[in-house]
TORKOL-4160 file (C-alpha; in steps of 0.2 Angstrom, whole numbers, padded with zeros to 4 digits, m for minus):
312
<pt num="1" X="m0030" Y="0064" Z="0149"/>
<pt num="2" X="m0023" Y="0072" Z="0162"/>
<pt num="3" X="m0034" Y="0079" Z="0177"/>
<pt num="4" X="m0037" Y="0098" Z="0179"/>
<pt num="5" X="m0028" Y="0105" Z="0193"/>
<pt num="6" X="m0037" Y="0107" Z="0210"/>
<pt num="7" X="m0043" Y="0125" Z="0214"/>
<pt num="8" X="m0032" Y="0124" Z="0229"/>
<pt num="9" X="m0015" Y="0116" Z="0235"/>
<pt num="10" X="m0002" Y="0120" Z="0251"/>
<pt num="11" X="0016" Y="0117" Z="0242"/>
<pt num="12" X="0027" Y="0106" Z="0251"/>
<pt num="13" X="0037" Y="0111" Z="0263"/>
<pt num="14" X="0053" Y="0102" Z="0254"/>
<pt num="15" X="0050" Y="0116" Z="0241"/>
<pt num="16" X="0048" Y="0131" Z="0250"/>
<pt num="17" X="0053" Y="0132" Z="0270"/>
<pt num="18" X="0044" Y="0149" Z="0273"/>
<pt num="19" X="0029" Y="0142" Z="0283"/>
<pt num="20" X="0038" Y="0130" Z="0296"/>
<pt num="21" X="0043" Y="0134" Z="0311"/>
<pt num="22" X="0062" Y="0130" Z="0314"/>
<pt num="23" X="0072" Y="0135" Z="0329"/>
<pt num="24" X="0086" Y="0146" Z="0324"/>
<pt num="25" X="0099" Y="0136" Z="0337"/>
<pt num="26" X="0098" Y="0120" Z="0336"/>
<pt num="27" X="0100" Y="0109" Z="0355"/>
<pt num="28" X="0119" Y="0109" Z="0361"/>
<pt num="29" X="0123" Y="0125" Z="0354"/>
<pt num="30" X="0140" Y="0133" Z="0361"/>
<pt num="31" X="0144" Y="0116" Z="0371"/>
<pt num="32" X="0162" Y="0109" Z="0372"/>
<pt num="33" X="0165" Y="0098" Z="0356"/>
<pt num="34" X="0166" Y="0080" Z="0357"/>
<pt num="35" X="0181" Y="0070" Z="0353"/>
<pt num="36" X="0175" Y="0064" Z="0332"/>
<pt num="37" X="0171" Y="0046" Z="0332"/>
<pt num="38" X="0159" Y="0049" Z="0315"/>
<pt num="39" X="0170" Y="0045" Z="0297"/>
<pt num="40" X="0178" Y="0059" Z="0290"/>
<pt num="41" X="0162" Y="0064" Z="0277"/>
<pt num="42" X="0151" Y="0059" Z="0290"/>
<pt num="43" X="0148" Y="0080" Z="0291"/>
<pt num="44" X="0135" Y="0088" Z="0301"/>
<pt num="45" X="0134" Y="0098" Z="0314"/>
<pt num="46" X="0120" Y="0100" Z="0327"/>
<pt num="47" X="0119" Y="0121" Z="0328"/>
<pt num="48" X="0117" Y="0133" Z="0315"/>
<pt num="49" X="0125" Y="0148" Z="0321"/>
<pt num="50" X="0118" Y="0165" Z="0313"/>
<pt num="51" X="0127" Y="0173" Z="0301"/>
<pt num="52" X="0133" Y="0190" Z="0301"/>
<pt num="53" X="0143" Y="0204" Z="0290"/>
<pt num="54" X="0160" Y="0201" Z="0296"/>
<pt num="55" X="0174" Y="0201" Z="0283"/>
<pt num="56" X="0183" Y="0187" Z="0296"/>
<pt num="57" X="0169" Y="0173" Z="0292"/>
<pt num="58" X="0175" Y="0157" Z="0288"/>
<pt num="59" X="0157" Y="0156" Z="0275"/>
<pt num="60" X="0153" Y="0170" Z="0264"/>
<pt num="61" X="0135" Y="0172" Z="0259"/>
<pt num="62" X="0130" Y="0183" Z="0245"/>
<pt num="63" X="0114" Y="0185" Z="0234"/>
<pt num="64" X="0111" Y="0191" Z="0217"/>
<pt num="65" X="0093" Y="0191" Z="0213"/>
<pt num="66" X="0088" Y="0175" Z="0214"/>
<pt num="67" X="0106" Y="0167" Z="0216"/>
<pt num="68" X="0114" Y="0164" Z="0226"/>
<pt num="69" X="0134" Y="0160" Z="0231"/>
<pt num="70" X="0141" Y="0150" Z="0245"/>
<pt num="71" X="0159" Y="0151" Z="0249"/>
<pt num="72" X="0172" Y="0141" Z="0258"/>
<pt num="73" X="0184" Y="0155" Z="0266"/>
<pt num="74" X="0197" Y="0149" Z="0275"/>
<pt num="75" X="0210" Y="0149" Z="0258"/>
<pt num="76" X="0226" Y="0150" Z="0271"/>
<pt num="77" X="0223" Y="0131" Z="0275"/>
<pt num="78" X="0214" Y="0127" Z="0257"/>
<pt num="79" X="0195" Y="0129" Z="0264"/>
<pt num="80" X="0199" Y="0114" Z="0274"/>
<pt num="81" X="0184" Y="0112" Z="0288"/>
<pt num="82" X="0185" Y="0116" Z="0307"/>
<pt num="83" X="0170" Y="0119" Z="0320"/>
<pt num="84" X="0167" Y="0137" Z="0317"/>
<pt num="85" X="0168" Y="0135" Z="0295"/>
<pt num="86" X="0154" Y="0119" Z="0300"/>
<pt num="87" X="0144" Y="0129" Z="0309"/>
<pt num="88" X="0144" Y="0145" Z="0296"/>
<pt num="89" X="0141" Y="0133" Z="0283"/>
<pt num="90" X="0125" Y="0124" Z="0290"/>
<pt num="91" X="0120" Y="0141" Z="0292"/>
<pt num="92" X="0122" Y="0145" Z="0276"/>
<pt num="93" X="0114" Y="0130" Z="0267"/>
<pt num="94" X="0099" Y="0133" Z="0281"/>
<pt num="95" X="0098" Y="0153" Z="0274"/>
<pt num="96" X="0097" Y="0147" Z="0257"/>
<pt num="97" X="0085" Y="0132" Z="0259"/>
<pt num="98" X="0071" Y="0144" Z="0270"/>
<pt num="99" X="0073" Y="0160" Z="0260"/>
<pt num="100" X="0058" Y="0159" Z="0245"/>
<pt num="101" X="0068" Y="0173" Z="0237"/>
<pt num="102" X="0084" Y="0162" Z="0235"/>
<pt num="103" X="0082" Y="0150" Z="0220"/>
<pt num="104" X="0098" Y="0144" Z="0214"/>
<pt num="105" X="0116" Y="0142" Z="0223"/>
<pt num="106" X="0133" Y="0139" Z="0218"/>
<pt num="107" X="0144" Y="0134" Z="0231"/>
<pt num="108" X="0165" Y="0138" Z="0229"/>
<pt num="109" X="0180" Y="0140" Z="0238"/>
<pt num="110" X="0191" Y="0155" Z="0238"/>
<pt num="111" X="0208" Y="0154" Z="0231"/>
<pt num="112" X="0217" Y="0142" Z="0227"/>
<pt num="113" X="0207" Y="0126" Z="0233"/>
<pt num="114" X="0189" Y="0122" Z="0233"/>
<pt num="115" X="0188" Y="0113" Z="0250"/>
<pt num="116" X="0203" Y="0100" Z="0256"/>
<pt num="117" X="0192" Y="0091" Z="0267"/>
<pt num="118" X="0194" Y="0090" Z="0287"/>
<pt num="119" X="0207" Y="0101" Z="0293"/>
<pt num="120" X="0218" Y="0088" Z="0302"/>
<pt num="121" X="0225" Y="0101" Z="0312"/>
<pt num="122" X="0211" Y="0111" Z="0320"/>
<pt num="123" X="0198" Y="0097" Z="0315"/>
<pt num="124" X="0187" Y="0099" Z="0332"/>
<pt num="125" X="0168" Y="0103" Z="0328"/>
<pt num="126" X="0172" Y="0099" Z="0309"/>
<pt num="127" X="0161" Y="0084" Z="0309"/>
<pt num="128" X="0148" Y="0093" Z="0321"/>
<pt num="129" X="0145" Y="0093" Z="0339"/>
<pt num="130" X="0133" Y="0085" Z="0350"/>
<pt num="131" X="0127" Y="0082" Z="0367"/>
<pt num="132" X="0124" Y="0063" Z="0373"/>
<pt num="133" X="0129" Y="0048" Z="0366"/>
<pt num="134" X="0131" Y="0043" Z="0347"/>
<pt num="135" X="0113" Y="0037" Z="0347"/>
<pt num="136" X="0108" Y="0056" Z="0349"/>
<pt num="137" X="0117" Y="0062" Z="0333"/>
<pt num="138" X="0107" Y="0067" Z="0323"/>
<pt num="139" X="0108" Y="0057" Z="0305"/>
<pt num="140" X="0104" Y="0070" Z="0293"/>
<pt num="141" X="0114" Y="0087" Z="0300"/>
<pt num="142" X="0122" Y="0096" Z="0284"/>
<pt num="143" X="0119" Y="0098" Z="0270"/>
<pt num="144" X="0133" Y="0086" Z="0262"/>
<pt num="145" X="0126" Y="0070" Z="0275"/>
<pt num="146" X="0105" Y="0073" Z="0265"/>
<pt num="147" X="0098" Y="0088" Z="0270"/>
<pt num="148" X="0083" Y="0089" Z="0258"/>
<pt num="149" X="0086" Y="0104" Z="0247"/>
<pt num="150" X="0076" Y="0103" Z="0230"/>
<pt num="151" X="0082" Y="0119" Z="0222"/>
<pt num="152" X="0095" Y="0117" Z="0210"/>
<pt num="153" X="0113" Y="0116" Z="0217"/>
<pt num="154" X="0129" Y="0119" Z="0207"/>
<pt num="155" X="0148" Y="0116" Z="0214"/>
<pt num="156" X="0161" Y="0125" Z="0205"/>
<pt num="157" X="0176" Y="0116" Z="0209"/>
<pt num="158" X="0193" Y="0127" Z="0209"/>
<pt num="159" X="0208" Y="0115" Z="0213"/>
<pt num="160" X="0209" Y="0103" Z="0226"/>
<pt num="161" X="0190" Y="0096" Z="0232"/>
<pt num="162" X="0194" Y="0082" Z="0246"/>
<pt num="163" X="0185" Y="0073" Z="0259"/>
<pt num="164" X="0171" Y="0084" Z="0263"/>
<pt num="165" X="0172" Y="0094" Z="0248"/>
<pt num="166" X="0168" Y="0080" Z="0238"/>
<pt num="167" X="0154" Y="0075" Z="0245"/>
<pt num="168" X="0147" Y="0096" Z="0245"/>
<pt num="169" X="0150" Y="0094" Z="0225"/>
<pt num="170" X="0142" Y="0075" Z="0224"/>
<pt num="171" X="0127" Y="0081" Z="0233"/>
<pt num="172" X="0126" Y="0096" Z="0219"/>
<pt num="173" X="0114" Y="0094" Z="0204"/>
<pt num="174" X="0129" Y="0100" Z="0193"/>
<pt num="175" X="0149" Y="0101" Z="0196"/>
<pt num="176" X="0158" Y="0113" Z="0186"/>
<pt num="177" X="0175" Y="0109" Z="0186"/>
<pt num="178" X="0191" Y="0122" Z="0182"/>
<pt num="179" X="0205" Y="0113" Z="0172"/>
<pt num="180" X="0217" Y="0113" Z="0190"/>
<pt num="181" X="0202" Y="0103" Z="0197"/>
<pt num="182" X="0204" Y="0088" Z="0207"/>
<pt num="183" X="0195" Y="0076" Z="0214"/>
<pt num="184" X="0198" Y="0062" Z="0231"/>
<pt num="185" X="0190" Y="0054" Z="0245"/>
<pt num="186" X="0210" Y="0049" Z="0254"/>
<pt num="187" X="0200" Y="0043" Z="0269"/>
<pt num="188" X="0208" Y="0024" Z="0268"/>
<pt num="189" X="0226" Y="0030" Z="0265"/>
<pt num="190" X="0223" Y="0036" Z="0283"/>
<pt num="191" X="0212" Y="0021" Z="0289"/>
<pt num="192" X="0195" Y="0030" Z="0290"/>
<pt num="193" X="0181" Y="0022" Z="0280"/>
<pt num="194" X="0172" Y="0034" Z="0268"/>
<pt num="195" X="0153" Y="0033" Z="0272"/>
<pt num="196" X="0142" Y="0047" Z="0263"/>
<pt num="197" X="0152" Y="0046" Z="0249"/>
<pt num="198" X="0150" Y="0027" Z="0248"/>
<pt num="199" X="0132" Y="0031" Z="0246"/>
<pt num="200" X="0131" Y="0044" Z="0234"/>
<pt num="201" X="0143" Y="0039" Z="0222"/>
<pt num="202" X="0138" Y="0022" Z="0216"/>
<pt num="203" X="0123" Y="0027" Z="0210"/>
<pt num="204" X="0129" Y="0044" Z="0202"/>
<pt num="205" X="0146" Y="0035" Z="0192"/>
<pt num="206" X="0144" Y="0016" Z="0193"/>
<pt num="207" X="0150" Y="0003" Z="0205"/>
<pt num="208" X="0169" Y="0003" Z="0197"/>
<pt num="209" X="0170" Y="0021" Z="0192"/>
<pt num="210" X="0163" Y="0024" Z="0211"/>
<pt num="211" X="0175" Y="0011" Z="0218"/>
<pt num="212" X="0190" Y="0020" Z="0209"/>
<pt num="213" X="0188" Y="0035" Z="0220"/>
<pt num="214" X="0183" Y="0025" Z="0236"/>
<pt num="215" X="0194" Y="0013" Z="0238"/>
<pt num="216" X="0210" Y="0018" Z="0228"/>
<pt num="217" X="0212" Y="0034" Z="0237"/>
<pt num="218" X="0219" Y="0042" Z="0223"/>
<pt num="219" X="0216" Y="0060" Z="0218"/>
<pt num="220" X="0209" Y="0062" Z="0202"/>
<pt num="221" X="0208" Y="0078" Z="0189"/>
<pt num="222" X="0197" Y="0087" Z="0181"/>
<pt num="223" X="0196" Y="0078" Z="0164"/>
<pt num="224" X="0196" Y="0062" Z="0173"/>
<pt num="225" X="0179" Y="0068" Z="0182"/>
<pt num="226" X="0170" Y="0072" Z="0168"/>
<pt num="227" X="0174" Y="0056" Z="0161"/>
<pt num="228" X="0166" Y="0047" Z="0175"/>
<pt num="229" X="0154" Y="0059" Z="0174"/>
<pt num="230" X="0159" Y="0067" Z="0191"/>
<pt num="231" X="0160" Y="0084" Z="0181"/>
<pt num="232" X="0146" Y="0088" Z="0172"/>
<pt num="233" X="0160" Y="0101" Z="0161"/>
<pt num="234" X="0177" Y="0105" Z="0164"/>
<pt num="235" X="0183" Y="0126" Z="0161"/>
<pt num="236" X="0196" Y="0138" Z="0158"/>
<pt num="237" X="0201" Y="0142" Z="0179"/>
<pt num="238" X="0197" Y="0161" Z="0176"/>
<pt num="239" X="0178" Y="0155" Z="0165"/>
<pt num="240" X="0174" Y="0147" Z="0182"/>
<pt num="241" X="0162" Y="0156" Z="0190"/>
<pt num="242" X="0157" Y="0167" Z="0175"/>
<pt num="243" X="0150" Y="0151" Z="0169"/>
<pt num="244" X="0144" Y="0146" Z="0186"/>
<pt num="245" X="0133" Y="0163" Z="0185"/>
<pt num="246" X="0129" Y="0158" Z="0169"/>
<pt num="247" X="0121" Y="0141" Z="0172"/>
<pt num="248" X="0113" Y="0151" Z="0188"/>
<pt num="249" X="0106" Y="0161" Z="0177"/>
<pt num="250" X="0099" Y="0148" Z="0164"/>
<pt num="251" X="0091" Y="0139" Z="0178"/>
<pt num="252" X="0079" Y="0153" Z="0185"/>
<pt num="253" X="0073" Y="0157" Z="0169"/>
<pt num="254" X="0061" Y="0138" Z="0176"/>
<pt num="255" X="0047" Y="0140" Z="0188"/>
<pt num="256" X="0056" Y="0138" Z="0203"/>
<pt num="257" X="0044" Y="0127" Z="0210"/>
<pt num="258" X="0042" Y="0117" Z="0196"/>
<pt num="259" X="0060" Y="0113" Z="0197"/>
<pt num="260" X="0057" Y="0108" Z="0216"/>
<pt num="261" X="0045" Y="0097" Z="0212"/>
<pt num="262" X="0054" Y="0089" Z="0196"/>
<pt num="263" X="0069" Y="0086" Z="0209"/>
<pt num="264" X="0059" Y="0078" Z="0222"/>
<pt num="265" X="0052" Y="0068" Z="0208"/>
<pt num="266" X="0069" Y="0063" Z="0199"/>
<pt num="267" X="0076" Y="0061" Z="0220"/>
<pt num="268" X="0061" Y="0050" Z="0228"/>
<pt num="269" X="0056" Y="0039" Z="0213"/>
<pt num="270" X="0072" Y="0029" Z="0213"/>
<pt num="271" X="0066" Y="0017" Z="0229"/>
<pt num="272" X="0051" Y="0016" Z="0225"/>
<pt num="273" X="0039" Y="0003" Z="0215"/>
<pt num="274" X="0036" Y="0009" Z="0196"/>
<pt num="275" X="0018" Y="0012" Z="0202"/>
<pt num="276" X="0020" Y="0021" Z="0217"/>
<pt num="277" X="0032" Y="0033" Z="0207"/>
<pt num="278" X="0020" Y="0037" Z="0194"/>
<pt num="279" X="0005" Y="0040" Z="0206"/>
<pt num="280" X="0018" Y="0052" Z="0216"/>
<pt num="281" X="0023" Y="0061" Z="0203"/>
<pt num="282" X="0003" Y="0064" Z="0198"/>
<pt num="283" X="0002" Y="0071" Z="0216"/>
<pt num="284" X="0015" Y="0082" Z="0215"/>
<pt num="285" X="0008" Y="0090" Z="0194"/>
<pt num="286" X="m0006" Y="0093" Z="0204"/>
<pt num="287" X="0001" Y="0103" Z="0218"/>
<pt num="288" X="0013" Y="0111" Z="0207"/>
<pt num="289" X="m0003" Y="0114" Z="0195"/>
<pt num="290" X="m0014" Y="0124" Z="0208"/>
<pt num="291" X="0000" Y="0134" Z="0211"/>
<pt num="292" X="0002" Y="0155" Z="0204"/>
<pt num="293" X="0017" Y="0150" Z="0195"/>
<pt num="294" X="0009" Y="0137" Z="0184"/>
<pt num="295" X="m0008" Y="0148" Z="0181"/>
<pt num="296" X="0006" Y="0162" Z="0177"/>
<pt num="297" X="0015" Y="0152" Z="0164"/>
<pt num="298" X="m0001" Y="0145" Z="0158"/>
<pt num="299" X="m0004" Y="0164" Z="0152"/>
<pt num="300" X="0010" Y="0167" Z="0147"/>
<pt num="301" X="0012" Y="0155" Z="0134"/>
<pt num="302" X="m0006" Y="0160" Z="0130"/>
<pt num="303" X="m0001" Y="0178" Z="0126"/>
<pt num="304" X="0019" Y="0174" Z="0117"/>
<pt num="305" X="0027" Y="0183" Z="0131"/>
<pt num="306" X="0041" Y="0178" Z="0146"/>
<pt num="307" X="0033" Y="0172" Z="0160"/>
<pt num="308" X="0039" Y="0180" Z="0178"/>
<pt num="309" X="0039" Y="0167" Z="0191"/>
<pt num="310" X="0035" Y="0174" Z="0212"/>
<pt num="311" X="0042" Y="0156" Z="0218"/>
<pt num="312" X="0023" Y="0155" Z="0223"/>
């Protein structure tokens, strides 16, 4: 039998970012940026610069509802990443994460790529920058290097998705892939080991399927991915983001926090004893149980109608 919920209980602050205190600059902002010595996915950057209206921004930001769309915009040189598309980008990842109202997001590239990785040209910042030494970097600085982010997350993939791009669509709960869709980590054809996407990929494809990408260097295409189970579905180029917006839309019609915590559960429980995971996910029913949404969907069900969630 399960236990009745307690009469009170704070949610976590993984689930909604609204009650912490977080500086909007983080320290180093607007410093010179350091030669990169981090591998090529080894993204982050150590200031989150605000985010305005302007059509030149190298991120765009848009909301509707509860979704919300992220999106690469430098399409001149295929979305690849510099300093200033980093910093908009952490920005924008931070924006959605603290913003209760924000529930879902899809993350794209405008035009013809969805992100081709570190721009080799004008790469300075791209990988973050940092006062001090290397022992001052901070480990978990973006979104793609394990920001913890427990709404549900979708990448829709339009054309080439390299290097960075790949580990923004690996760390998505769902990749939506166009037909023209490819897929490659080419770090070791240019003698730069891959590290985030060493430790995502493994357990999300399998050792081999993981090592095909990895170590071959090879791009890959859409089909291919969802084989591998990369691509969770492959579509028509111009169904993209209509069925982007679709899923979206699927996925807010869950309690928001329910889902947070579900995620959390699904994310945490892999290292740890069988136990441990069990009595952690009873925790976190509980707190997910004491909360208005649950006492909301509760009644619902109770009088046959749609529930309307508050994130709360």
């Amino acid at each position: 039998m399960r236990p009745k919920p307690m009469a009170r209980a704070s949610v976590p602050a993984s689930w909604t970012m609204s009650g912490q205190s977080r500086p909007s600059r983080l320290p180093g902002f607007g410093r010179p940026a350091r030669s990169p010595s981090v591998p090529l996915d080894r993204v982050g950057e150590s200031t989150v610069a605000p985010m305005g209206d302007s059509t030149d921004e190298a991120v765009g930001y848009d909301q509707d509802g509860h979704v919300v769309t992220i999106t690469y915009r430098r399409p001149e040189v295929l979305n690849a990443v510099n300093g200033p598309l980093r910093q908009e980008l952490n920005a924008a990842w931070e924006r959605f994460r603290d913003d209760q109202d924000a529930w879902v997001a899809i993350v794209t590239g405008e035009g013809r790529a969805f992100c081709a990785g570190a721009d080799m040209k004008d790469g300075a910042g791209s990988v973050g920058t940092w006062p001090g030494t290397f022992w001052e970097i901070p480990t978990l600085n973006s979104f793609e290097s394990g920001w913890e982010i427990f709404k549900p997350t979708i990448a829709a993939v339009n054309g080439p998705c390299i290097g960075y791009g790949l580990t923004a669509a690996a760390a998505c709960d769902f990749v939506l892939a166009a037909e023209s869709a490819t897929f490659a980590y080419p770090e070791v054809r240019i003698g730069v080991p891959t590290i985030v996407g060493a430790l995502r990929l493994p357990p999300k494809l399998g050792w081999q399927h993981a090592m095909e990408l990895l170590l071959l260097g090879d791009p890959i295409d859409a089909a291919r991915a969802q084989e591998i189970g990369l691509a969770w579905n492959v579509v028509p180029d111009e169904q993209l983001m209509d069925e982007a917006r679709a899923l979206a839309a699927r996925l807010t019609k869950g309690a928001p926090l329910a889902q947070r915590a579900t995620k959390e559960m699904a994310w945490r429980s892999r290292e740890l004893p069988w136990i441990d995971a069990v009595r952690f996910g009873e925790t976190m029913r509980r707190v997910a149980g004491a909360t208005e949404d649950a006492s909301e969907g509760r009644a619902a069900a109770a009088e046959g109608r749609e529930p309307q969630w508050k994130g709360r």
